[in-house]
N, C-alpha and C positions, 0 to 999 in steps of 0.2 A: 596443219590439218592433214593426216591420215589423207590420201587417197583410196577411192573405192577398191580396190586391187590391195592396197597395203593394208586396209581394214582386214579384206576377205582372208589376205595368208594370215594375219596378226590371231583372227579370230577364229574362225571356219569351224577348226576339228572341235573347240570346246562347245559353240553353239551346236554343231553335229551331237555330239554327246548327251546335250542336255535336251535334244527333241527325240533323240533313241530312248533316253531314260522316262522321259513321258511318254512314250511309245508303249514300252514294258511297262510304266504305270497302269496305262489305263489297259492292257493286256490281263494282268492282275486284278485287278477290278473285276473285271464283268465275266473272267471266270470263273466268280462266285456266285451269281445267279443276276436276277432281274429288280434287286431290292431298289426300289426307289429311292435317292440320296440328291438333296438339294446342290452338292458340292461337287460332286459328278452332273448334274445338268450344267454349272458353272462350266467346269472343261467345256464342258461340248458347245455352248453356244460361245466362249472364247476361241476356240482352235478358228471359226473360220477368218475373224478379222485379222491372224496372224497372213494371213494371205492377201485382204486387201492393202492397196497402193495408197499407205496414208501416211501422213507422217508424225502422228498419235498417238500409233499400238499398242504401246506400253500404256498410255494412259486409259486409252479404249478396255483392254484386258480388265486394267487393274481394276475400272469401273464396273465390271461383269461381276465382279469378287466383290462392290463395296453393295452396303447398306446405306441407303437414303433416308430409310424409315427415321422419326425422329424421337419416337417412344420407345422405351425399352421394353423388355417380357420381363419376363416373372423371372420365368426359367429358360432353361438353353437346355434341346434338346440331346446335344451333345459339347464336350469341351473341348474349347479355342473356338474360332472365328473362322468367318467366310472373308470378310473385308472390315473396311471403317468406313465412314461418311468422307467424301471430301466436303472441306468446306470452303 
């Protein structure tokens, strides 16, 4: 097992990378106005549990993204997905 210090060099710059690139994401975004989008409130109530001390987050996040609901719609107002069900 990886020590904490050999994780951090092993990983660091890539994880750095990929929270700059959500960064510029969501930069992008809301330079286009104030349109309400189900998948942008998704982000926003994910980002803060990337900060709390759990040992989860991944499953926490990824539950921000699923649907529980167990009916489906008719129609999707747009295409692809927010999540899946865990079950």
């Amino acid at each position: 097992m990886l020590s904490k210090r050999e994780l951090l060099d092993l990983q660091f710059i890539d994880a750095r990378a990929r929270l700059i690139d959500l960064a510029a994401f969501l930069d992008r975004v809301e330079r286009h106005g104030d349109e309400a989008d189900i998948r942008l409130n998704y982000f926003k109530e994910a980002l803060p549990i990337l900060q709390e001390n759990r040992p989860d987050r991944a499953k926490a996040v990824l539950e921000k993204f699923s649907d529980f609901t167990p009916e489906l719609t008719d129609t999707a107002p747009f295409q692809g997905a927010t999540g899946a069900p865990i079950a």
